[in-house]
Backbone as CSV, one residue per row, in Angstrom:
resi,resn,N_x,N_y,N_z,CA_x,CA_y,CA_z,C_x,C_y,C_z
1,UNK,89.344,101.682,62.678,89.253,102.590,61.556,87.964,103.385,61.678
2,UNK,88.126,104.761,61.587,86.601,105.422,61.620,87.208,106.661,60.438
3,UNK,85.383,107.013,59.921,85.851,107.984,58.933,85.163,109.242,59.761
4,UNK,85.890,110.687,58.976,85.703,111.356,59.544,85.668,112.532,58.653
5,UNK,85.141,114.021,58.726,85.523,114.922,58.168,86.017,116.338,58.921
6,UNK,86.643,116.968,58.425,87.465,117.689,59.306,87.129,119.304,59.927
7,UNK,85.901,119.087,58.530,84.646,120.738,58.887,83.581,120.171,59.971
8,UNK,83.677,119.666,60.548,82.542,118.727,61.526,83.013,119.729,62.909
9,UNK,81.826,120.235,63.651,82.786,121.303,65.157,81.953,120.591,65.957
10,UNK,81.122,119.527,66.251,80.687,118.942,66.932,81.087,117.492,67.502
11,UNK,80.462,116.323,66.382,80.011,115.258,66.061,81.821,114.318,66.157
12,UNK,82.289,115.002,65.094,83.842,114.214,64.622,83.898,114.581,66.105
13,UNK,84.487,115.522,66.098,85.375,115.752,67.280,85.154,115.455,68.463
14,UNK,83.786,115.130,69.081,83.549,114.262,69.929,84.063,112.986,70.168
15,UNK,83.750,111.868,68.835,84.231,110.643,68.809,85.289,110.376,68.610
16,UNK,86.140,111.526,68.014,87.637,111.226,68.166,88.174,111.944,69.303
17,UNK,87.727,112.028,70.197,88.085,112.609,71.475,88.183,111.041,72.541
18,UNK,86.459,110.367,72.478,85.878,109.481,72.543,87.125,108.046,72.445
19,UNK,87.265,108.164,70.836,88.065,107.277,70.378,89.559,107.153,71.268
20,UNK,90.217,108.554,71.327,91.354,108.483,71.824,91.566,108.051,73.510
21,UNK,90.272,108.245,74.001,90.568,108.097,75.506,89.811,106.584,75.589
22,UNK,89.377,105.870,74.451,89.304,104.183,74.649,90.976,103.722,74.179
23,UNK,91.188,104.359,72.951,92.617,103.594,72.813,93.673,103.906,73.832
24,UNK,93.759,104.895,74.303,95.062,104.942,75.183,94.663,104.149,76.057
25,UNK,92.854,104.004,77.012,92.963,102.805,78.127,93.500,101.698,77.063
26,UNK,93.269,101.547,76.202,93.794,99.937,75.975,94.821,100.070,75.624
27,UNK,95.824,100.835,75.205,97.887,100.570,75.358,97.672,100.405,76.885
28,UNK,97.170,101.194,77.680,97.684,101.192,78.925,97.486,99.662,79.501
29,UNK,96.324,98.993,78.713,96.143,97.613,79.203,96.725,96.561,78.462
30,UNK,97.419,96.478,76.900,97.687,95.747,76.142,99.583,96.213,75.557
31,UNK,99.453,97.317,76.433,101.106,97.932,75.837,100.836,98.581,74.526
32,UNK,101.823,99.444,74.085,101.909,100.585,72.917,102.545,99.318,71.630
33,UNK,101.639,100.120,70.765,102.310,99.288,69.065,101.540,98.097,69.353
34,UNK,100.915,97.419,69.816,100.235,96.195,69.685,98.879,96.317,68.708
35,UNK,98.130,97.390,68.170,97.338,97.387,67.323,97.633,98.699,66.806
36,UNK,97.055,99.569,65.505,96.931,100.860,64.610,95.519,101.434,64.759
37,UNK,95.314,102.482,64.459,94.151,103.727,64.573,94.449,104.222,63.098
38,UNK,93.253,103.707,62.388,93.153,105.052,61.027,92.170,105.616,61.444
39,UNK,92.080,106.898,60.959,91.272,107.813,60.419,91.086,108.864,59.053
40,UNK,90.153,108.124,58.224,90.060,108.585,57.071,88.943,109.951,56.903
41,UNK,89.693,110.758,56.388,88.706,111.839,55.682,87.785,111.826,54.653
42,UNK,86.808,111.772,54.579,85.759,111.287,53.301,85.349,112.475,52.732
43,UNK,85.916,113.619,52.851,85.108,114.776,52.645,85.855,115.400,51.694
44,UNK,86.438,115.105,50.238,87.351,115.446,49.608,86.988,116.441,48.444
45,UNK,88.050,117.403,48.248,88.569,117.502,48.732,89.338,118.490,50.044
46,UNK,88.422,118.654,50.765,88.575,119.508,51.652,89.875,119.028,52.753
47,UNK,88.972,117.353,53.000,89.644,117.086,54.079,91.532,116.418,53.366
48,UNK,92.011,117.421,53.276,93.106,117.485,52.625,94.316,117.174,54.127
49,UNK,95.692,116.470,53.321,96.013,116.081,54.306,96.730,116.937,55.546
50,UNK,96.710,118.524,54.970,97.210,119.579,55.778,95.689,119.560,56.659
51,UNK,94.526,119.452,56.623,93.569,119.627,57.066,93.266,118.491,58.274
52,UNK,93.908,117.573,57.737,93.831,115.987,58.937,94.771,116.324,59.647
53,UNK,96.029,117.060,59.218,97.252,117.389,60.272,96.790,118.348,61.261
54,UNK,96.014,119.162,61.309,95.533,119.987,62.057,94.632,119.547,62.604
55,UNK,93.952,118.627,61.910,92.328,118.012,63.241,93.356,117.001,64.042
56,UNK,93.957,116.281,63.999,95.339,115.605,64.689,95.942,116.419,65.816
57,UNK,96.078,117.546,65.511,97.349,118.696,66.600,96.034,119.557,67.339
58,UNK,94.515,119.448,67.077,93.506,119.367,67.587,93.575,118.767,69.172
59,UNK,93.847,117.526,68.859,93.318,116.654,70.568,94.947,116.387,70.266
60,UNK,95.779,117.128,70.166,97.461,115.887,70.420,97.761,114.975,70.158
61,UNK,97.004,114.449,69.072,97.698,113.269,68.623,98.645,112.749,67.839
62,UNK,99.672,112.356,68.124,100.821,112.039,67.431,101.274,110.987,67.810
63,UNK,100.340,110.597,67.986,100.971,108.825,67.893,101.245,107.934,66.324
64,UNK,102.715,106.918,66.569,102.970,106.476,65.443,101.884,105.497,64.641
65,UNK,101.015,104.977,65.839,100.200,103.941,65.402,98.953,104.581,65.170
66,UNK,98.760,105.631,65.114,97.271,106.544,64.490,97.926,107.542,63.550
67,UNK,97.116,106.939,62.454,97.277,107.697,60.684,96.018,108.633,60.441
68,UNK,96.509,109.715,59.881,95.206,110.407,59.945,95.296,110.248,58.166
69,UNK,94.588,109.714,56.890,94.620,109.499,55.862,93.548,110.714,55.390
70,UNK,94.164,110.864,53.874,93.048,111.776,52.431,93.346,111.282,51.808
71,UNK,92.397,110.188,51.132,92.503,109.469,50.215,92.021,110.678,48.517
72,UNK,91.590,109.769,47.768,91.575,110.609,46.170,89.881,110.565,46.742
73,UNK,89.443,111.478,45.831,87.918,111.833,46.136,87.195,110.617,45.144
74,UNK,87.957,110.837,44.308,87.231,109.306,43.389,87.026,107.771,43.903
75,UNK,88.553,107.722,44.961,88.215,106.377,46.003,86.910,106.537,46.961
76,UNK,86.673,107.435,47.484,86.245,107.807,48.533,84.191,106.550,48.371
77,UNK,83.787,106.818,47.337,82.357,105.997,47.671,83.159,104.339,47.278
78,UNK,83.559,103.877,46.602,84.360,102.742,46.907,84.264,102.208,48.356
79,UNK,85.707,103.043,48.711,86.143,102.627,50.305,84.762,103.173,51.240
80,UNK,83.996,103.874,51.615,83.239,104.120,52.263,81.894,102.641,52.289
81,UNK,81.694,102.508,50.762,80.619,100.969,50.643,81.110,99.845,51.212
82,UNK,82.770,99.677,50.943,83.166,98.760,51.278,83.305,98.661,52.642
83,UNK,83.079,99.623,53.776,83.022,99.725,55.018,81.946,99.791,55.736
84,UNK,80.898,99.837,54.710,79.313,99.517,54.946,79.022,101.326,55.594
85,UNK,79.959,102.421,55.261,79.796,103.392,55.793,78.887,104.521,55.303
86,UNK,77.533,104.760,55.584,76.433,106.159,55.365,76.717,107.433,55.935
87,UNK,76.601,108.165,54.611,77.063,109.497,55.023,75.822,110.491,53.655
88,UNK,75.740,111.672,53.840,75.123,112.250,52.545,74.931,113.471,53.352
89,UNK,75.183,114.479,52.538,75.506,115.805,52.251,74.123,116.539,52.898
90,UNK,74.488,117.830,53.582,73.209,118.566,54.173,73.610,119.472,53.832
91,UNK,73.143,120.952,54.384,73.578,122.178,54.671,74.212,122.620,55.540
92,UNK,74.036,121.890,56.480,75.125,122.035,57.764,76.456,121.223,57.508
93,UNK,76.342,120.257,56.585,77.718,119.704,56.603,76.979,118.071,55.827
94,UNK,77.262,117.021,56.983,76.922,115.982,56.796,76.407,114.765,57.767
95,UNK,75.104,114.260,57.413,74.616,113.209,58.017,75.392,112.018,57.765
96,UNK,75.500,111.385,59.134,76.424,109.949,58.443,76.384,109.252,60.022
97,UNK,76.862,107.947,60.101,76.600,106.770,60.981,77.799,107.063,61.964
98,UNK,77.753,106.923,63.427,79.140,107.016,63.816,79.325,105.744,64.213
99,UNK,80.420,104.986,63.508,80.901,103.910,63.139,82.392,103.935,63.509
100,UNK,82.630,102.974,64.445,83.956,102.732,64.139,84.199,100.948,63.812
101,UNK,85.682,100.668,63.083,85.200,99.384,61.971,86.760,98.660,62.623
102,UNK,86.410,97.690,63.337,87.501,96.778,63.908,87.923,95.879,62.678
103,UNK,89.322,95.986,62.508,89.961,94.845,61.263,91.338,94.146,61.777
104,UNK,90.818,93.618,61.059,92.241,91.936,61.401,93.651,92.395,60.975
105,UNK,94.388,91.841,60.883,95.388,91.437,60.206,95.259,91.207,58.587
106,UNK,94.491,90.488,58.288,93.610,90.086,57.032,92.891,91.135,56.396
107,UNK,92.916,91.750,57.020,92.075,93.236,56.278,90.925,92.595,56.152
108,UNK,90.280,91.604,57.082,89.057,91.687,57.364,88.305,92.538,58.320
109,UNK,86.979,92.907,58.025,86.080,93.564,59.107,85.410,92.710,59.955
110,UNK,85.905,92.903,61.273,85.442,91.642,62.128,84.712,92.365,63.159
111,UNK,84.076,93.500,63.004,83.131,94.253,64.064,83.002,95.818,63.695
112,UNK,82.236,95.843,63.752,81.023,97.694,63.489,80.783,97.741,65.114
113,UNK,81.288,99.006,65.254,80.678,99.466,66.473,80.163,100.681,66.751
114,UNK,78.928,100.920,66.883,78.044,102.313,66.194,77.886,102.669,67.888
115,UNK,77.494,104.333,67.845,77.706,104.942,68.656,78.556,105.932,68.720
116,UNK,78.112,107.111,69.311,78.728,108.273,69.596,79.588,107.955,71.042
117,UNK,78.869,107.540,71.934,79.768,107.004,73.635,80.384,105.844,73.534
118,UNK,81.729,106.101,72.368,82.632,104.976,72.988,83.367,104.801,74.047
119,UNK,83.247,103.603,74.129,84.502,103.681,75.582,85.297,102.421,75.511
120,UNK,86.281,102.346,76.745,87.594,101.353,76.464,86.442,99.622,76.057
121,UNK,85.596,99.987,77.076,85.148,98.510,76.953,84.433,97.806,75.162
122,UNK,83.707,98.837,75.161,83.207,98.619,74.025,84.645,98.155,72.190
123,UNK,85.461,98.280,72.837,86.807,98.675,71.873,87.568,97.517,72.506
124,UNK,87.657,97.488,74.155,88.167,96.357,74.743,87.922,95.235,74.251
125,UNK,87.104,94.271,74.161,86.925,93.007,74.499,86.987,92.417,72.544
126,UNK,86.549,92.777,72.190,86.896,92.280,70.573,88.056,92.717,70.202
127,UNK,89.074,93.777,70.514,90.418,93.931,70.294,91.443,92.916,70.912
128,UNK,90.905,92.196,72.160,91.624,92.002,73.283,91.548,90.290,72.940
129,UNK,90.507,89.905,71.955,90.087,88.623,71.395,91.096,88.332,69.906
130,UNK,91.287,89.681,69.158,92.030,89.465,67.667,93.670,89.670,68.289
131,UNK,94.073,90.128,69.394,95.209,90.274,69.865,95.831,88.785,70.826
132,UNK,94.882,88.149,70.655,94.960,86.601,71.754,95.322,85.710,70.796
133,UNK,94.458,86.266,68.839,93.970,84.818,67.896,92.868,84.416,68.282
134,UNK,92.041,84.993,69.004,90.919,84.120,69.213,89.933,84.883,67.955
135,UNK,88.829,84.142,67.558,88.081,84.926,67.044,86.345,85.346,67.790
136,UNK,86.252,86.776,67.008,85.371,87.255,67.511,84.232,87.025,66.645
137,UNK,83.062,87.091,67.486,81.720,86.420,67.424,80.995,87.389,66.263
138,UNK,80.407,87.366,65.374,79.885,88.712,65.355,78.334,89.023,65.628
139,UNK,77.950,90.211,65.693,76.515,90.601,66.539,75.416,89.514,66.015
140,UNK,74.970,89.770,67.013,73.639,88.773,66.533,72.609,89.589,65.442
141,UNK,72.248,88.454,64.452,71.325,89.434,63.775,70.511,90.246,64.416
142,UNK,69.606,90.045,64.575,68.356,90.727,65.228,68.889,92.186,65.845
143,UNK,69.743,92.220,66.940,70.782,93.267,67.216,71.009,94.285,65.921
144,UNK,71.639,93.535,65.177,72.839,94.201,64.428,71.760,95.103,63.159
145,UNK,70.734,94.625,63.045,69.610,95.029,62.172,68.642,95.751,62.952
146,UNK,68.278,96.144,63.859,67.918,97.018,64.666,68.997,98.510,65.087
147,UNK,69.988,98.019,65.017,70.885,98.723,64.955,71.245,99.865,63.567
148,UNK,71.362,98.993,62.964,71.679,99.678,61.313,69.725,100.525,60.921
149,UNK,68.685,100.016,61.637,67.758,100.600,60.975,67.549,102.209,62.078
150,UNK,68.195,102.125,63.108,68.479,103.067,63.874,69.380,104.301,63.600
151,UNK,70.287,103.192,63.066,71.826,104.634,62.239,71.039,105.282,61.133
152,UNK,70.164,104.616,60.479,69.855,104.855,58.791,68.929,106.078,59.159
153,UNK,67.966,105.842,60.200,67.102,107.048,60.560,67.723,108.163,61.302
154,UNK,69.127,108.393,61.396,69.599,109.414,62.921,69.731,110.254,61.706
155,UNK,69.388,111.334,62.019,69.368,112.730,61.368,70.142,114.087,62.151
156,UNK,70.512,115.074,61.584,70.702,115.904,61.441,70.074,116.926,62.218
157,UNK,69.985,117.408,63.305,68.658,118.769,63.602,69.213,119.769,63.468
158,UNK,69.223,121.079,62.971,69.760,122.049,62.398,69.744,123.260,63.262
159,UNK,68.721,122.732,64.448,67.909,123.450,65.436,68.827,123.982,66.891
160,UNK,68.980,122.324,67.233,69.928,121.978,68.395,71.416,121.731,68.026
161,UNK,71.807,121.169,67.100,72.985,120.661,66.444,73.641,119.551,66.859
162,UNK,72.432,118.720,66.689,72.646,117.977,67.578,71.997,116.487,66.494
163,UNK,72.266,115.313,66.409,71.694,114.326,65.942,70.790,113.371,66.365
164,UNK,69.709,113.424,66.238,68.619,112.454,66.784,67.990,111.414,65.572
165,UNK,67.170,110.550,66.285,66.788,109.334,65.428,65.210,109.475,65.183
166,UNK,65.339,109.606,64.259,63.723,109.963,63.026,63.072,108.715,62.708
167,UNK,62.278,108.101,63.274,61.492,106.859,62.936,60.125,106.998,61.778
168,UNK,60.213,108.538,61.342,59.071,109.000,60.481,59.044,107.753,59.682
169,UNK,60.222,107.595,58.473,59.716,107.316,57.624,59.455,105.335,57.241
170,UNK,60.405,104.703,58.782,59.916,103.095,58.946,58.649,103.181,59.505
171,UNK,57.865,104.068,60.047,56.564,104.373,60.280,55.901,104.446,59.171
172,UNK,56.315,105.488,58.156,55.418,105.404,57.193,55.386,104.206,56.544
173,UNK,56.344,103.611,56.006,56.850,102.366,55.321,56.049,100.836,56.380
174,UNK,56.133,101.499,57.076,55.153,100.060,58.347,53.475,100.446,57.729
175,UNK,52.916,101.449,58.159,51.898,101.856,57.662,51.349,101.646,56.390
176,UNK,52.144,101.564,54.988,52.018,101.489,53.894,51.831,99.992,53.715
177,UNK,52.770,98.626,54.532,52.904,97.821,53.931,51.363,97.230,54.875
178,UNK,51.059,97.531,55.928,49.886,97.276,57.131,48.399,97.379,56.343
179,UNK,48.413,98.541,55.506,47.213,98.896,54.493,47.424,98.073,53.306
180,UNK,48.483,97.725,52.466,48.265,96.892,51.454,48.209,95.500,51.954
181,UNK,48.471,95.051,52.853,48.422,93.651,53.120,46.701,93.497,53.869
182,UNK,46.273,94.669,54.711,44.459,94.546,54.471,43.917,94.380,53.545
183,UNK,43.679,94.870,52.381,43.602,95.414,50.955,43.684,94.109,50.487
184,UNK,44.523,93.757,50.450,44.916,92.085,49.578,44.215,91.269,50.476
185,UNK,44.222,91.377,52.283,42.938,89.930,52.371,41.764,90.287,51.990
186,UNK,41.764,91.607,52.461,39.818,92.244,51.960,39.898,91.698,50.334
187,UNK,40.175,91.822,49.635,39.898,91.586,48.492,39.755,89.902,47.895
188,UNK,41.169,89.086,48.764,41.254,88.101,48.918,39.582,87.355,49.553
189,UNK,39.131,87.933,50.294,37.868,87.288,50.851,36.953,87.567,50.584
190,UNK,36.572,88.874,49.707,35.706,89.335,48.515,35.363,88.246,47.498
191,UNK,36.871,87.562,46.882,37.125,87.012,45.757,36.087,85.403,45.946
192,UNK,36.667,85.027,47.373,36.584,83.564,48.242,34.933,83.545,48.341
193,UNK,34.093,84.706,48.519,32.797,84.860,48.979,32.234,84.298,47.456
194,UNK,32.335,85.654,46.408,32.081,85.405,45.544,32.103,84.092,44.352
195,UNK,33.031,83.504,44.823,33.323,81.970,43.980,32.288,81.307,45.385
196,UNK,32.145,81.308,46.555,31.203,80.325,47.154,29.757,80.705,46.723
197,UNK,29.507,82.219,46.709,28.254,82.382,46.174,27.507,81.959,44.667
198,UNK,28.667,81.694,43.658,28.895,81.063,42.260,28.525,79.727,42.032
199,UNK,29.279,79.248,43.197,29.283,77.180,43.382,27.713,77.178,43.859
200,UNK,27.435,78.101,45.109,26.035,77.986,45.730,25.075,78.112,44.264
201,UNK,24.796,79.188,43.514,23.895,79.264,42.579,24.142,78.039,41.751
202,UNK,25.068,77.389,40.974,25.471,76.712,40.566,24.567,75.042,40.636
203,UNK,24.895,74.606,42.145,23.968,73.724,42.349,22.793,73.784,42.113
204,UNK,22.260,75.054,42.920,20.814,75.091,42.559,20.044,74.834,40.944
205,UNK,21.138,75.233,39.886,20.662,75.095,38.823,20.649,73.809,38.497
């Protein structure tokens, strides 16, 4: 499942280009109809469903097992949270995570896989695990949180048109917390001096 919007002339259309040439290697490796492809429009209501029919007849796709969905604009931050999916409005269009969201049978989410260069493998091996019954592992923290603090900073350049990753502001936020935690021992050992210099006079009296 990946979301998408349909005014995008770059970004979408890359990864669903992306997307389509991992899923067809895997029918070609797992056979046709053995798993589904959504793609939801979040951009409502633009991305209307005459508008998904045409980003569809875009790259040829007409396959039975890829849905191109427009949901109601009122679902839309709902289903997007519930997919752990970031997106927010620019002038050029929209900043947002490229995510695609592996699900079960169960309509569980059993893998996020971020990135613009998908490929069969990356799509392979956890599809190829929920298609066996086996279950899949999921990322290791440390990974998976390095990851998400990476998507959260990729921005927009208006310049190139192109999306890059902005570490400004976990810099600033590193910086901020680096100076108050000096601040609190300096003061902390200000405090520590002063009560020994207190006890010291103290005796003497």
């Amino acid at each position: 499942m990946s979301f998408i919007y349909t005014g995008c002339f770059q970004i979408c259309p890359g990864t669903t280009r992306a997307l389509q040439q991992a899923v067809e290697a895997m029918q070609r490796s797992v056979g046709p109809g053995q798993f589904n492809v959504v793609s939801i429009g979040f951009n409502q209501p633009e991305d209307s469903p005459e508008a998904l029919k045409a980003f569809a007849a875009q790259f040829h796709i007409n396959s039975d097992n890829w849905e191109f969905l427009s949901p109601r604009g009122a679902d839309v931050p709902a289903l997007t949270r519930d997919f752990g999916f970031l997106y927010a409005a620019t002038p050029a269009g929209f900043d947002h995570v490229l995510q695609l969201s592996l699900v079960d049978s169960q309509g569980r989410i059993v893998r996020q896989i971020y990135g613009e260069q998908l490929n069969a493998a990356d799509l392979g091996e956890p599809l190829r695990l929920l298609l066996a019954g086996s279950p899949v592992e999921p990322e290791r923290l440390l990974e998976g949180l390095f990851e998400r603090v990476r998507l959260v900073c990729t921005v927009y350049d208006v310049k190139t048109g192109d999306y890059r990753v902005d570490y400004t502001l976990p810099i600033q936020i590193a910086g901020g917390l680096t100076f108050f935690i000096v601040m609190v021992v300096f003061f902390f050992n200000e405090w520590r001096a002063s009560r020994r210099a207190a006890s010291r006079r103290a005796r003497r009296a």
